[in-house]
Each structure stands twice: as structure tokens, then as C-alpha cells.
mmJSON file of the N, C-alpha and C atoms, coordinates in Angstrom:
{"data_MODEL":{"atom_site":{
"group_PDB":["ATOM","ATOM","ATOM","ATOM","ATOM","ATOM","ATOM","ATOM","ATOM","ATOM","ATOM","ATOM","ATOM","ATOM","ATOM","ATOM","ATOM","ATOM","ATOM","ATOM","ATOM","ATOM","ATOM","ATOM","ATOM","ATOM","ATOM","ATOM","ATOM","ATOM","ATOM","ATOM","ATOM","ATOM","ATOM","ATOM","ATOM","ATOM","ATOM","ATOM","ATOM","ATOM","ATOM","ATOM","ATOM","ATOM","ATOM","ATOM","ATOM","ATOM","ATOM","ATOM","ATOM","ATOM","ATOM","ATOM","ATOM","ATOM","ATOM","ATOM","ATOM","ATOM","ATOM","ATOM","ATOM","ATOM","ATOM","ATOM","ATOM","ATOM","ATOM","ATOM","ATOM","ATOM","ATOM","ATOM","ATOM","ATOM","ATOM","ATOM","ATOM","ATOM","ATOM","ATOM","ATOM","ATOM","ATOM","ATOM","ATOM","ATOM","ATOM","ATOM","ATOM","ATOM","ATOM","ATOM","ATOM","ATOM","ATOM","ATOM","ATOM","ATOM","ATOM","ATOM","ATOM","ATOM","ATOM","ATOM","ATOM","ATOM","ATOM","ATOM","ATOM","ATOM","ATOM","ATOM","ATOM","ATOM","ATOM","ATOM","ATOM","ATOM","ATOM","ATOM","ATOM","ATOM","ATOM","ATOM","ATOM","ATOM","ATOM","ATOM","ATOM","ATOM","ATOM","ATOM","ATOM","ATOM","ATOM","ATOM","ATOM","ATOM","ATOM","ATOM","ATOM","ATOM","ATOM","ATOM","ATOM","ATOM","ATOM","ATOM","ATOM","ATOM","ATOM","ATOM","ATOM","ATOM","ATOM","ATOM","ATOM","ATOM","ATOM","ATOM","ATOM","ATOM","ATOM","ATOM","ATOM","ATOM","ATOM","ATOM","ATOM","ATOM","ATOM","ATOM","ATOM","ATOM","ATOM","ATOM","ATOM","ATOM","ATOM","ATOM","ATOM","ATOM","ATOM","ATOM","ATOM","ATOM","ATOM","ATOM","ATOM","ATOM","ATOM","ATOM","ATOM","ATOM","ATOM","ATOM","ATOM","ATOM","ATOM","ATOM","ATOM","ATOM","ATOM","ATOM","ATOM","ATOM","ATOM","ATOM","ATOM","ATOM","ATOM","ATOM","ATOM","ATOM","ATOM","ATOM","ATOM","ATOM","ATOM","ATOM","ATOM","ATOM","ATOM","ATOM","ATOM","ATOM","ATOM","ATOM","ATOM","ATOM","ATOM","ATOM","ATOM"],
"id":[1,2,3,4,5,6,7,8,9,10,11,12,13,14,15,16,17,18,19,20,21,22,23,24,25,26,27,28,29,30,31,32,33,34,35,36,37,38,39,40,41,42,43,44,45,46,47,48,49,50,51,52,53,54,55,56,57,58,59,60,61,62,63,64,65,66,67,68,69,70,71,72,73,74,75,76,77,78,79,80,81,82,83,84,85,86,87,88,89,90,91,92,93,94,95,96,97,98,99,100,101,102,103,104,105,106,107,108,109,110,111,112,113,114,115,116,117,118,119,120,121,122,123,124,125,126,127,128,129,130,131,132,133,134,135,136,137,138,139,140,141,142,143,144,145,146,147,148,149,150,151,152,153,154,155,156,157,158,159,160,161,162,163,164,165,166,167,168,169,170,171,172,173,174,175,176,177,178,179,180,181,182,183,184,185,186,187,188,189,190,191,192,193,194,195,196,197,198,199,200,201,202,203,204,205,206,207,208,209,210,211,212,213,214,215,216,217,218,219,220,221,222,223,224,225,226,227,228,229,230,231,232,233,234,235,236,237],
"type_symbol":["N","C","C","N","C","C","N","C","C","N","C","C","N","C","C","N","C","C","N","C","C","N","C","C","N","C","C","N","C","C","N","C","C","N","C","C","N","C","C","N","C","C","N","C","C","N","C","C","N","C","C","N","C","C","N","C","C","N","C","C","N","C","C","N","C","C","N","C","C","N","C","C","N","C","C","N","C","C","N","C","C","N","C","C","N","C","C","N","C","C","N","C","C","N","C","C","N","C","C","N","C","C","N","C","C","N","C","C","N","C","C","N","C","C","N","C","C","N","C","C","N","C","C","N","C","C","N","C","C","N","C","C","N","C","C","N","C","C","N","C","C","N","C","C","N","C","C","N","C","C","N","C","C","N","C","C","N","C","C","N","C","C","N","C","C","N","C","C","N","C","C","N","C","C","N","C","C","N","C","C","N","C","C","N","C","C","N","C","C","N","C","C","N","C","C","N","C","C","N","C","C","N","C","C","N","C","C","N","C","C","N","C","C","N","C","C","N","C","C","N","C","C","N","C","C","N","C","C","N","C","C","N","C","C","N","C","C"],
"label_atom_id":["N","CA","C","N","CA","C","N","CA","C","N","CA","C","N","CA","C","N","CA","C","N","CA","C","N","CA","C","N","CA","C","N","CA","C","N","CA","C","N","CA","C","N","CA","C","N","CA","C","N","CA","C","N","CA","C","N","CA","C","N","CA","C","N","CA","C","N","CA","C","N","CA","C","N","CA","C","N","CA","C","N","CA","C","N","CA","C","N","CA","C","N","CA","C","N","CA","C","N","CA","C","N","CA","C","N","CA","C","N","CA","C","N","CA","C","N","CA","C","N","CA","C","N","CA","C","N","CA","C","N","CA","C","N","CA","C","N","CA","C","N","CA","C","N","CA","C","N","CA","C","N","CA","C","N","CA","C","N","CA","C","N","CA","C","N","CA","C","N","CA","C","N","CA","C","N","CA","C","N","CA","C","N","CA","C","N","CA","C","N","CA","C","N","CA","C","N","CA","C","N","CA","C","N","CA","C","N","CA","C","N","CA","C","N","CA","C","N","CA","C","N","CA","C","N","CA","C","N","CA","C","N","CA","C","N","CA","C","N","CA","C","N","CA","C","N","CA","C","N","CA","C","N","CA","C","N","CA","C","N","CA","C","N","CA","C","N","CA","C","N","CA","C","N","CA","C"],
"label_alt_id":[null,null,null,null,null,null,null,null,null,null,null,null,null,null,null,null,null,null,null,null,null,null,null,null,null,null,null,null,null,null,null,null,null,null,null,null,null,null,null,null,null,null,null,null,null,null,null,null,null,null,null,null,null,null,null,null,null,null,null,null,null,null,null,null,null,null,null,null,null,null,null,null,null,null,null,null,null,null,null,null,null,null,null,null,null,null,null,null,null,null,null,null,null,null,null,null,null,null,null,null,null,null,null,null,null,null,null,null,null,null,null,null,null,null,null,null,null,null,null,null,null,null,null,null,null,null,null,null,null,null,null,null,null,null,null,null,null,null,null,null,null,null,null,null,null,null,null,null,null,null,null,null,null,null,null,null,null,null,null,null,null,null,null,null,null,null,null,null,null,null,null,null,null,null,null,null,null,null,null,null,null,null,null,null,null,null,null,null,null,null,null,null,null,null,null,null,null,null,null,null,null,null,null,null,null,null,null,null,null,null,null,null,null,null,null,null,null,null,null,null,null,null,null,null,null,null,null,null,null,null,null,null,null,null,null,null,null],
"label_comp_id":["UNK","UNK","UNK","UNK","UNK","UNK","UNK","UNK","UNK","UNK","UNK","UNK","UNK","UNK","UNK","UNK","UNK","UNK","UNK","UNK","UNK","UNK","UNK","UNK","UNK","UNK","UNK","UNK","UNK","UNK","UNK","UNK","UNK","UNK","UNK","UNK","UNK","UNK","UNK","UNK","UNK","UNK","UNK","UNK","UNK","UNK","UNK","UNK","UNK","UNK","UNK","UNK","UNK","UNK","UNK","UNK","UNK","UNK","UNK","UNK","UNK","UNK","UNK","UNK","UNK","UNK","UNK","UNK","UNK","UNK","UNK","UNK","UNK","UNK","UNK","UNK","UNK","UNK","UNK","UNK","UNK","UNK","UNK","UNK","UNK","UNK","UNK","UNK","UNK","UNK","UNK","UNK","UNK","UNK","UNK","UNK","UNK","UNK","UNK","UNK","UNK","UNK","UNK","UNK","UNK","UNK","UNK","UNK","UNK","UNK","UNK","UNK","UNK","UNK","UNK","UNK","UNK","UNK","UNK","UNK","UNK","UNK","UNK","UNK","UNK","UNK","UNK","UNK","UNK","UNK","UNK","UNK","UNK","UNK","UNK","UNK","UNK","UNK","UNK","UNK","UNK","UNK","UNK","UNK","UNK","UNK","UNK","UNK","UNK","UNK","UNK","UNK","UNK","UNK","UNK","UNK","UNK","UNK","UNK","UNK","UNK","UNK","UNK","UNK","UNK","UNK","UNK","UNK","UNK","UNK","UNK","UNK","UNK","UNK","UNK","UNK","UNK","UNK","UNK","UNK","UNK","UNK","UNK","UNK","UNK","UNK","UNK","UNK","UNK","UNK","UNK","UNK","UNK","UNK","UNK","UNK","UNK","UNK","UNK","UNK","UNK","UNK","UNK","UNK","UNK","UNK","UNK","UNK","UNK","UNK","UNK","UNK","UNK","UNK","UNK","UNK","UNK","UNK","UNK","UNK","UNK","UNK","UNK","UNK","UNK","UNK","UNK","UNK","UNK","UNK","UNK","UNK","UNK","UNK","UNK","UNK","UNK"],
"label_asym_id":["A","A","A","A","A","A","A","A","A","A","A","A","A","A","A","A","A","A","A","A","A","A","A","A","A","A","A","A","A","A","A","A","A","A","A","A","A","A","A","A","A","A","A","A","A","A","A","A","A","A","A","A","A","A","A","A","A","A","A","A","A","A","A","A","A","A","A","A","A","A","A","A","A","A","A","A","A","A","A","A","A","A","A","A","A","A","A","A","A","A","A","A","A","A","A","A","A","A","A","A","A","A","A","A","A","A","A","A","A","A","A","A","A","A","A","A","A","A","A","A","A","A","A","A","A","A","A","A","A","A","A","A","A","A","A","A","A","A","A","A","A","A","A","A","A","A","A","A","A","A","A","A","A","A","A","A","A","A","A","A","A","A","A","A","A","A","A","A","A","A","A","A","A","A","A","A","A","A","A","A","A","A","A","A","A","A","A","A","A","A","A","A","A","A","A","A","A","A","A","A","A","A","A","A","A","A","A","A","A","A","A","A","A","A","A","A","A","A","A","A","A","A","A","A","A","A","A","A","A","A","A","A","A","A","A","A","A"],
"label_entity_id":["1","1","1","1","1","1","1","1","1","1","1","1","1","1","1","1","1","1","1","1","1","1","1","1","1","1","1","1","1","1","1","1","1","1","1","1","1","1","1","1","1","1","1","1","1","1","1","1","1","1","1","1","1","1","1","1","1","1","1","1","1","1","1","1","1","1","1","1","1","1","1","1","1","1","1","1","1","1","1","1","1","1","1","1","1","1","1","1","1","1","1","1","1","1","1","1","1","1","1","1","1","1","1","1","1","1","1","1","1","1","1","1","1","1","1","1","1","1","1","1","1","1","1","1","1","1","1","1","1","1","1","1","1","1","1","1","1","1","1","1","1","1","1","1","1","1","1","1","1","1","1","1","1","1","1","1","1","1","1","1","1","1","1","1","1","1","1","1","1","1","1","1","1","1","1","1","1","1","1","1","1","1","1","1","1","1","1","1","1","1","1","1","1","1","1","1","1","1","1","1","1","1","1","1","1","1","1","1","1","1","1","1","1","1","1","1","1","1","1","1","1","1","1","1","1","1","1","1","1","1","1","1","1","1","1","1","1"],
"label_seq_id":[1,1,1,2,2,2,3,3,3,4,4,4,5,5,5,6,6,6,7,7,7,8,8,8,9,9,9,10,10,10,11,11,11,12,12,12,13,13,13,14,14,14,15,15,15,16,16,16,17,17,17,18,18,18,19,19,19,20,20,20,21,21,21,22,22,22,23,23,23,24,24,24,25,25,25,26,26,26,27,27,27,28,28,28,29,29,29,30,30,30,31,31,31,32,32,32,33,33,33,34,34,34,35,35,35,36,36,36,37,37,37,38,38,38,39,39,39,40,40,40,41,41,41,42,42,42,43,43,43,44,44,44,45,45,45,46,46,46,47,47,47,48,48,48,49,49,49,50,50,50,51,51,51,52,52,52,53,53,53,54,54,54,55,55,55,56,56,56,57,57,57,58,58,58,59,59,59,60,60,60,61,61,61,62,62,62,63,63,63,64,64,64,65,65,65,66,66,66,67,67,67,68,68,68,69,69,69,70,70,70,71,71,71,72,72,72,73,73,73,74,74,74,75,75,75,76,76,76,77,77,77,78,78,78,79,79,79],
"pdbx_PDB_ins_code":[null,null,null,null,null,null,null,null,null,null,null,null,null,null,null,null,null,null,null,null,null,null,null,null,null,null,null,null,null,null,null,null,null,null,null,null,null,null,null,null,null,null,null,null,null,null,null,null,null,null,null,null,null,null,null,null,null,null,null,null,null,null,null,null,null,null,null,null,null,null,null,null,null,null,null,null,null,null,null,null,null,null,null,null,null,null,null,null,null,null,null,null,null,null,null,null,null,null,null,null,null,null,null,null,null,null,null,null,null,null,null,null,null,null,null,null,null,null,null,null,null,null,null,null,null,null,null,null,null,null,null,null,null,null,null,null,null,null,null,null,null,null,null,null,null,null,null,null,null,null,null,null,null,null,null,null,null,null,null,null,null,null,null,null,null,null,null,null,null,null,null,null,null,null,null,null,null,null,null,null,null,null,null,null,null,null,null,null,null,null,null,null,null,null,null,null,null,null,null,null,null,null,null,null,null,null,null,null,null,null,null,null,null,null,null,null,null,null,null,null,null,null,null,null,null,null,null,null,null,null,null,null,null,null,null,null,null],
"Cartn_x":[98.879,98.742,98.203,98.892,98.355,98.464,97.389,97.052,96.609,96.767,96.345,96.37,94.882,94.041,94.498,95.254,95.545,96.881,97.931,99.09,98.812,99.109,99.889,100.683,100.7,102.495,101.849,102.905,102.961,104.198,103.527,104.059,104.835,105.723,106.742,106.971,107.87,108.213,109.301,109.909,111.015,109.964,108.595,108.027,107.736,108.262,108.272,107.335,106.366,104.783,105.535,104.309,104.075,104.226,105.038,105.391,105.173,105.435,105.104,103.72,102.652,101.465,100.953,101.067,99.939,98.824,98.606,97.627,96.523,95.646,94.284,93.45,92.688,91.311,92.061,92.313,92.79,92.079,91.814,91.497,92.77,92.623,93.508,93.236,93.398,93.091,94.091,93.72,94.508,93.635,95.03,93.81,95.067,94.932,96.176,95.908,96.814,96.812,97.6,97.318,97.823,99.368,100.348,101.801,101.932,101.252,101.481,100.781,100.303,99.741,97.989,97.784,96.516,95.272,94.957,93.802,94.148,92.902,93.059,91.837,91.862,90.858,90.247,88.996,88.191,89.202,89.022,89.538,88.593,89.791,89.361,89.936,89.025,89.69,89.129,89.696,89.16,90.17,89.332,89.696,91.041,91.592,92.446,92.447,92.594,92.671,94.055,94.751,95.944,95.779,96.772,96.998,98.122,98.338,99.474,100.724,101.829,103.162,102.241,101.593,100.847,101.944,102.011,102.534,101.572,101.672,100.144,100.892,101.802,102.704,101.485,100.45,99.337,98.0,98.826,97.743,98.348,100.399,100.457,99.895,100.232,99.101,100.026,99.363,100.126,99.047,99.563,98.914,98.454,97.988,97.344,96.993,98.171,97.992,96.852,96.462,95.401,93.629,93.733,92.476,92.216,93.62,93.745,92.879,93.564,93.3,94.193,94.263,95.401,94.553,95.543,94.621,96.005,95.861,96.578,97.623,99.035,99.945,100.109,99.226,99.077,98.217,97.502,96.318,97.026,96.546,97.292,96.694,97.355,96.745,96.576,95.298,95.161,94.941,96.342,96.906,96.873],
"Cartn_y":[109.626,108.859,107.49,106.331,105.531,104.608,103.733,102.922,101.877,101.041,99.729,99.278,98.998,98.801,100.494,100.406,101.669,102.06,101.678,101.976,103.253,104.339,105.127,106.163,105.62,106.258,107.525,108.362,109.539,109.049,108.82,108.325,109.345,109.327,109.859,108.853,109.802,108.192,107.735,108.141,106.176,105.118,105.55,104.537,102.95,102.18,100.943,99.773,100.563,99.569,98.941,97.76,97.457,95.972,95.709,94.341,93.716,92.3,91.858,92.072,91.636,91.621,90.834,90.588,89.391,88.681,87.073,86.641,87.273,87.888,88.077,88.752,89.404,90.578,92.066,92.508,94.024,94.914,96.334,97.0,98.544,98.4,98.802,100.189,101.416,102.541,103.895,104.856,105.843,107.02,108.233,109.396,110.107,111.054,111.992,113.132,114.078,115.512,116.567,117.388,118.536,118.423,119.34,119.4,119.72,120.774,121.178,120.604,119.411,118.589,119.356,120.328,120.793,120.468,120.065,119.346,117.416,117.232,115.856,115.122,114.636,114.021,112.914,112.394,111.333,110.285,109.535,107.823,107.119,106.382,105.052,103.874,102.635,101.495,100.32,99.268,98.053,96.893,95.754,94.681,93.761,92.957,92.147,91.074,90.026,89.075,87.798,87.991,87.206,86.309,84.958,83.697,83.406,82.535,82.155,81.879,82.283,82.131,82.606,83.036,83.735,84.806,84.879,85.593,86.628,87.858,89.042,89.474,89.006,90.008,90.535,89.544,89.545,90.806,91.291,92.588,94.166,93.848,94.856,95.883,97.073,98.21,99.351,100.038,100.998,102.508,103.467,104.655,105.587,105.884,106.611,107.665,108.382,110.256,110.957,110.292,111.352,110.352,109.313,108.673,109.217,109.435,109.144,107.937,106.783,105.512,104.275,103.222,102.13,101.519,100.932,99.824,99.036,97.533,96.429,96.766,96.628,96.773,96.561,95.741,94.823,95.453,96.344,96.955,98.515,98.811,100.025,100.87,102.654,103.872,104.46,104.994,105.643,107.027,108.336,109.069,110.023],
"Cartn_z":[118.457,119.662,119.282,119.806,119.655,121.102,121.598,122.721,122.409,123.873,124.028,125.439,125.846,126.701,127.652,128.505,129.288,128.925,128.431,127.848,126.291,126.806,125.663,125.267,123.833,122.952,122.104,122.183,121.358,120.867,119.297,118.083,117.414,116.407,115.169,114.413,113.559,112.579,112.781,114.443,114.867,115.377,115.625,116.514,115.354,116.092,115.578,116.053,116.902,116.776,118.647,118.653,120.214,119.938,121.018,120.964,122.891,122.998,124.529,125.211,124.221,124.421,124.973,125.929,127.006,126.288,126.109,125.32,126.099,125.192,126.569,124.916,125.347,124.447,124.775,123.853,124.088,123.142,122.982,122.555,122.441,120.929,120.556,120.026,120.173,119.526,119.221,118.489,117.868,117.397,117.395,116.785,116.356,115.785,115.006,115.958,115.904,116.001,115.652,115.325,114.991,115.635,114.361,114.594,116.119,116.707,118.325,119.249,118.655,119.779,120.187,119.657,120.793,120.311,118.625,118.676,118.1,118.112,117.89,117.017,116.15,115.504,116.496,116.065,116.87,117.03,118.288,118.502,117.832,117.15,116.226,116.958,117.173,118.076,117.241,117.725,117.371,118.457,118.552,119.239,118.734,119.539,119.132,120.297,119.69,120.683,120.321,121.314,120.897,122.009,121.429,122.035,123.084,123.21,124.097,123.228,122.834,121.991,120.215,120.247,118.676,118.319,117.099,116.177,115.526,116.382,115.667,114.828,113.758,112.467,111.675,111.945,110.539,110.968,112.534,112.475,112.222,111.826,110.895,110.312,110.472,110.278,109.665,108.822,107.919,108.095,108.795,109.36,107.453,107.102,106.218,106.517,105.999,105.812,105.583,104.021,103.697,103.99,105.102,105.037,106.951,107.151,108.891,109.691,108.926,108.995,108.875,109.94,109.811,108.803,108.031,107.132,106.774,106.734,106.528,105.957,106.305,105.876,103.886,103.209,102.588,101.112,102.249,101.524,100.838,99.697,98.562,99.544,99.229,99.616,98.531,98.643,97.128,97.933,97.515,98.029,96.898],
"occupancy":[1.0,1.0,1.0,1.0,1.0,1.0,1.0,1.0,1.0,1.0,1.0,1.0,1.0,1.0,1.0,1.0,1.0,1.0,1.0,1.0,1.0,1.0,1.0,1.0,1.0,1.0,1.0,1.0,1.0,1.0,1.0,1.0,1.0,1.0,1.0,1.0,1.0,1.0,1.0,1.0,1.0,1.0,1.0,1.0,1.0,1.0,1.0,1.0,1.0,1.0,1.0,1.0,1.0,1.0,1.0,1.0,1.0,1.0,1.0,1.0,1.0,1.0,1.0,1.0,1.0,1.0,1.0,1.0,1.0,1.0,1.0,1.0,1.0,1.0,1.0,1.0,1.0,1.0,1.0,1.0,1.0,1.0,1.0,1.0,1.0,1.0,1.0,1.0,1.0,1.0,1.0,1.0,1.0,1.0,1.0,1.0,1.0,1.0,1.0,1.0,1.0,1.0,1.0,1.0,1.0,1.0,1.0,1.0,1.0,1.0,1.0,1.0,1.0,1.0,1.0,1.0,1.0,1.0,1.0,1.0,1.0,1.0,1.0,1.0,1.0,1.0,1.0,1.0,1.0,1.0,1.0,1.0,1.0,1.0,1.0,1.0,1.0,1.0,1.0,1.0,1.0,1.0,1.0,1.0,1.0,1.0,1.0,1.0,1.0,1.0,1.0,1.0,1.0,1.0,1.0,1.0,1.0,1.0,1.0,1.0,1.0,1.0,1.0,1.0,1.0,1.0,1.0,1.0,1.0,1.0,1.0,1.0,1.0,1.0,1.0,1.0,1.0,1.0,1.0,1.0,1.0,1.0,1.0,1.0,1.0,1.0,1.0,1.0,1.0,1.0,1.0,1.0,1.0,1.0,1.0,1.0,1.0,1.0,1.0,1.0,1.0,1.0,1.0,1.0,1.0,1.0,1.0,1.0,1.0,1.0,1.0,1.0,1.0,1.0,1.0,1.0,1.0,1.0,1.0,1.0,1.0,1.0,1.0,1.0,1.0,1.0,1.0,1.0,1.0,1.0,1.0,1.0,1.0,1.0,1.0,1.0,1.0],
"B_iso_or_equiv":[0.0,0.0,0.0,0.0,0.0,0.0,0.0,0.0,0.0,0.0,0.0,0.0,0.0,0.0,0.0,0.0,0.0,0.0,0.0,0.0,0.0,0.0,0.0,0.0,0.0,0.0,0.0,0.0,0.0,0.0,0.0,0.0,0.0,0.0,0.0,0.0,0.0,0.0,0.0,0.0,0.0,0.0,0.0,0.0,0.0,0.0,0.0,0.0,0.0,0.0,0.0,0.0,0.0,0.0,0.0,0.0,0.0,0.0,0.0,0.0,0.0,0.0,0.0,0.0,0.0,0.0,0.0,0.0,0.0,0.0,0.0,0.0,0.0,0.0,0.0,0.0,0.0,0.0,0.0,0.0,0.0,0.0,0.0,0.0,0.0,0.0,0.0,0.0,0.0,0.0,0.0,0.0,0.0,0.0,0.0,0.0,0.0,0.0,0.0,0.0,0.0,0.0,0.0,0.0,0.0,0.0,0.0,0.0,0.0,0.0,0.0,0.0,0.0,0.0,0.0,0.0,0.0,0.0,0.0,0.0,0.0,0.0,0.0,0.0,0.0,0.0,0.0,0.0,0.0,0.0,0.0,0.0,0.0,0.0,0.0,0.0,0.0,0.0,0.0,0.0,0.0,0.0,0.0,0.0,0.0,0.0,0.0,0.0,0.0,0.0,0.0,0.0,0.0,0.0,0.0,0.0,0.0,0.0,0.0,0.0,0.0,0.0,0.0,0.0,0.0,0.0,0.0,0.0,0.0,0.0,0.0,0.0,0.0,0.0,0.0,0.0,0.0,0.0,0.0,0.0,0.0,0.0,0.0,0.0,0.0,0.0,0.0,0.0,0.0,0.0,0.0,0.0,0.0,0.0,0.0,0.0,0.0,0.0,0.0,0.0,0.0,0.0,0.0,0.0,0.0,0.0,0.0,0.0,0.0,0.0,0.0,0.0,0.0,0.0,0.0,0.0,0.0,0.0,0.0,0.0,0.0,0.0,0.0,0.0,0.0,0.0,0.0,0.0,0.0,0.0,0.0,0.0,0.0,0.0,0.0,0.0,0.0],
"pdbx_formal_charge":[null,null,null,null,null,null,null,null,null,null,null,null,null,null,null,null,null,null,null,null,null,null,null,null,null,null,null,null,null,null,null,null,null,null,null,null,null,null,null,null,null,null,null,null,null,null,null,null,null,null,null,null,null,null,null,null,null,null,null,null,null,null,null,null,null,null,null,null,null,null,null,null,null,null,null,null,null,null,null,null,null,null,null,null,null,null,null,null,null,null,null,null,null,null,null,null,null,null,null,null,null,null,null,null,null,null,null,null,null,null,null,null,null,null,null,null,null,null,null,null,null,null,null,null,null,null,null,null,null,null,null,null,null,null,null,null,null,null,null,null,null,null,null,null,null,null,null,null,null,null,null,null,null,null,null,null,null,null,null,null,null,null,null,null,null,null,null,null,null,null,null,null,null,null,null,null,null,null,null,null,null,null,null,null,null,null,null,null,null,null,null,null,null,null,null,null,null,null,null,null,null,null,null,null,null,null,null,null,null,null,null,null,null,null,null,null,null,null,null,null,null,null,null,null,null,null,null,null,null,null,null,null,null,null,null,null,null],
"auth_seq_id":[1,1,1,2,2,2,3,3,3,4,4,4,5,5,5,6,6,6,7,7,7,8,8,8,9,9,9,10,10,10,11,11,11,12,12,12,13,13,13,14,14,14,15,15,15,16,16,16,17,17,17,18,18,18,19,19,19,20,20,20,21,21,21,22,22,22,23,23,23,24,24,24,25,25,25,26,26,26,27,27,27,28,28,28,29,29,29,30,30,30,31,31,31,32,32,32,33,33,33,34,34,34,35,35,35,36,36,36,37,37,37,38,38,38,39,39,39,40,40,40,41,41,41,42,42,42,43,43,43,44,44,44,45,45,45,46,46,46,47,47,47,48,48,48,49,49,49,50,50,50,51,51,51,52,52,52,53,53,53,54,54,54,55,55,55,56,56,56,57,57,57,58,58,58,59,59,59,60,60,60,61,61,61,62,62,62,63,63,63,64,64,64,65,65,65,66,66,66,67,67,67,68,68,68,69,69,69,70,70,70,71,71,71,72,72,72,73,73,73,74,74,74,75,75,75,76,76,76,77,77,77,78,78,78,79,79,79],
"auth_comp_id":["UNK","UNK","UNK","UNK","UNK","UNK","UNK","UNK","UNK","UNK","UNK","UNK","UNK","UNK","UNK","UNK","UNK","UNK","UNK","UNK","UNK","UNK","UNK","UNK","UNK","UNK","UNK","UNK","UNK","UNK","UNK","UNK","UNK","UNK","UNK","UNK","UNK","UNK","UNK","UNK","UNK","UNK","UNK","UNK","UNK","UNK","UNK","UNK","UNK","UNK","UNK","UNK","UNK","UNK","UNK","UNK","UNK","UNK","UNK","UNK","UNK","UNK","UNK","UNK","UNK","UNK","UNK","UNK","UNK","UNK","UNK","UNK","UNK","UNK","UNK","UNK","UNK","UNK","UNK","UNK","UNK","UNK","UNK","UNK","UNK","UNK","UNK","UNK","UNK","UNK","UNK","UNK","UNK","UNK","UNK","UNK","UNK","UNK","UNK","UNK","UNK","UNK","UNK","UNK","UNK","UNK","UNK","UNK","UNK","UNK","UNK","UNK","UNK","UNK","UNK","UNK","UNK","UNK","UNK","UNK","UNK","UNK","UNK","UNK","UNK","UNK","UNK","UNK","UNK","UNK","UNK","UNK","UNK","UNK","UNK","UNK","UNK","UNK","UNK","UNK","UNK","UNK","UNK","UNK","UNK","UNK","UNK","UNK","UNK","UNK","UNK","UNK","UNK","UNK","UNK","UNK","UNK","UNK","UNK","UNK","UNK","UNK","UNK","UNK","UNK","UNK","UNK","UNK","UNK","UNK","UNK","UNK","UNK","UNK","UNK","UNK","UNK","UNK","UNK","UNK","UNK","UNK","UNK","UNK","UNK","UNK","UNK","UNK","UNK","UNK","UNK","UNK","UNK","UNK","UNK","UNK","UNK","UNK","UNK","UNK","UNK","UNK","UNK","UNK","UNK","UNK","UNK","UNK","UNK","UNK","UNK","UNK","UNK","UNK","UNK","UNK","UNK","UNK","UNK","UNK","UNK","UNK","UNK","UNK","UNK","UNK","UNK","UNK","UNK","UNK","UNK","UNK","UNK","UNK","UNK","UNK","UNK"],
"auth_asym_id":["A","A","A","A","A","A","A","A","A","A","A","A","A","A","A","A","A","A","A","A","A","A","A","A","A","A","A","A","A","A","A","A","A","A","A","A","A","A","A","A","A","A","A","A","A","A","A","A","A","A","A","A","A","A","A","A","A","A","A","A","A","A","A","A","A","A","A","A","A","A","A","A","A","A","A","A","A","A","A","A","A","A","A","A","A","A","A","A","A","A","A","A","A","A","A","A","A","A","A","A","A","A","A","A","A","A","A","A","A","A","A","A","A","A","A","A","A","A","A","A","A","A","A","A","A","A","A","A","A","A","A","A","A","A","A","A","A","A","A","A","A","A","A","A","A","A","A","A","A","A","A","A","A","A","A","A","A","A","A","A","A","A","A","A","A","A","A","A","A","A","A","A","A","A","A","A","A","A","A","A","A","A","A","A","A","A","A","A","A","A","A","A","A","A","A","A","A","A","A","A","A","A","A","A","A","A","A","A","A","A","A","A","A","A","A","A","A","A","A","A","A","A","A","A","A","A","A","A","A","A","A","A","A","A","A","A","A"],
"auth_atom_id":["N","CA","C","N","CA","C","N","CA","C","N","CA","C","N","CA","C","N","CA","C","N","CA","C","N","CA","C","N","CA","C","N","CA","C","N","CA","C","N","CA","C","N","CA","C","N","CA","C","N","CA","C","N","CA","C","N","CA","C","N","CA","C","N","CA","C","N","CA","C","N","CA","C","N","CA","C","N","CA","C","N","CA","C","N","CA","C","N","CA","C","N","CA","C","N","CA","C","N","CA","C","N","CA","C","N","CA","C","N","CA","C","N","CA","C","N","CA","C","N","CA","C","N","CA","C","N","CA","C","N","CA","C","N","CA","C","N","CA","C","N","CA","C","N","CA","C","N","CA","C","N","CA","C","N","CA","C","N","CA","C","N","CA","C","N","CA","C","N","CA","C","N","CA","C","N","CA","C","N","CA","C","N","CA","C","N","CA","C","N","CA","C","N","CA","C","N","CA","C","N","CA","C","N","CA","C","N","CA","C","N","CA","C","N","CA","C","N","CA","C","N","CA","C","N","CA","C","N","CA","C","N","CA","C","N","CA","C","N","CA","C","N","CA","C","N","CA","C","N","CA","C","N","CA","C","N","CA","C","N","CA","C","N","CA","C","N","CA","C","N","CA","C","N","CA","C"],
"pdbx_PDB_model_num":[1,1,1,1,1,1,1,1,1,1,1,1,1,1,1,1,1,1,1,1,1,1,1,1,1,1,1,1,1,1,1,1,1,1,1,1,1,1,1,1,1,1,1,1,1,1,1,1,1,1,1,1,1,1,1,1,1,1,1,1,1,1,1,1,1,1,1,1,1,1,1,1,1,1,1,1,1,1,1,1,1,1,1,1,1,1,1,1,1,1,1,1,1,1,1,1,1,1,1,1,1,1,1,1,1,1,1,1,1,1,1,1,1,1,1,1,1,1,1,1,1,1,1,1,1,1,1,1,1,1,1,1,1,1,1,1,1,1,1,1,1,1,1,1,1,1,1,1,1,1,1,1,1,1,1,1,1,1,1,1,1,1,1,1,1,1,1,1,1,1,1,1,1,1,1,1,1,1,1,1,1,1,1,1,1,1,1,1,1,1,1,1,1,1,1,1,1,1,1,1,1,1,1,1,1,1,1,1,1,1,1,1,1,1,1,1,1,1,1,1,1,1,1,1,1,1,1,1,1,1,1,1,1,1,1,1,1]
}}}
């Protein structure tokens, strides 16, 4: 699962991330769960604040299996 502000997605791997973000302060969060959906690890969130015509490519995020953690597209997984 992943959200933003009151909007959310139950993710797989076609989901191709969130786009048409209103410049404003949003809070952005996620949690994994189990193959049948019935438990769920803690929500992890953090802020974002986008502009008016901004380009957020640079908050890119790469989900991590064995950390169950986004971390920078950019940044290695040591897996």
C-alpha cells in the first residue's frame, strides 16, 4: 500500500508511481503486507513539498525487499 495525503493504491509490480500532484505540502506514506493482504507492517511516511510546474523526478523511490524501505532510486541495496 502506498498513499498520499488521503488518496490510496494497492500496489504490484505494474504500479508505475503517482503523478498530477497539486503544488502544495503532502505527506506521503507506505507499508507492505503479507501475500493475502491480512497483516501489514508499520506506516512509514515522510513529507514532500512540490512547486508550481516542478519536476519531483528527483523524489524517485525504489521499494526494498529485504529493508521494507523506499530509498532513492540512486542509492545501492545491499540484498
Amino acid at each position: 500500500m502506498v498513499a498520499i495525503d488521503t488518496q490510496t493504491f494497492y500496489v504490484g509490480p505494474a504500479f508505475k508511481g503517482i503523478k498530477m500532484i497539486p503544488p502544495s505540502t503532502h505527506f506521503v506514506y507506505y507499508s507492505s503486507s503479507s501475500r493475502d493482504g491480512k497483516e501489514f507492517s508499520p506506516i512509514v511516511g515522510f513529507f514532500i513539498d512540490t512547486g508550481a510546474s516542478e519536476s519531483i523526478g528527483s523524489l524517485q523511490k525504489k521499494y526494498s525487499i529485504g529493508s521494507f524501505e523506499l530509498l532513492s532510486k540512486t542509492a545501492r541495496l545491499n540484498c
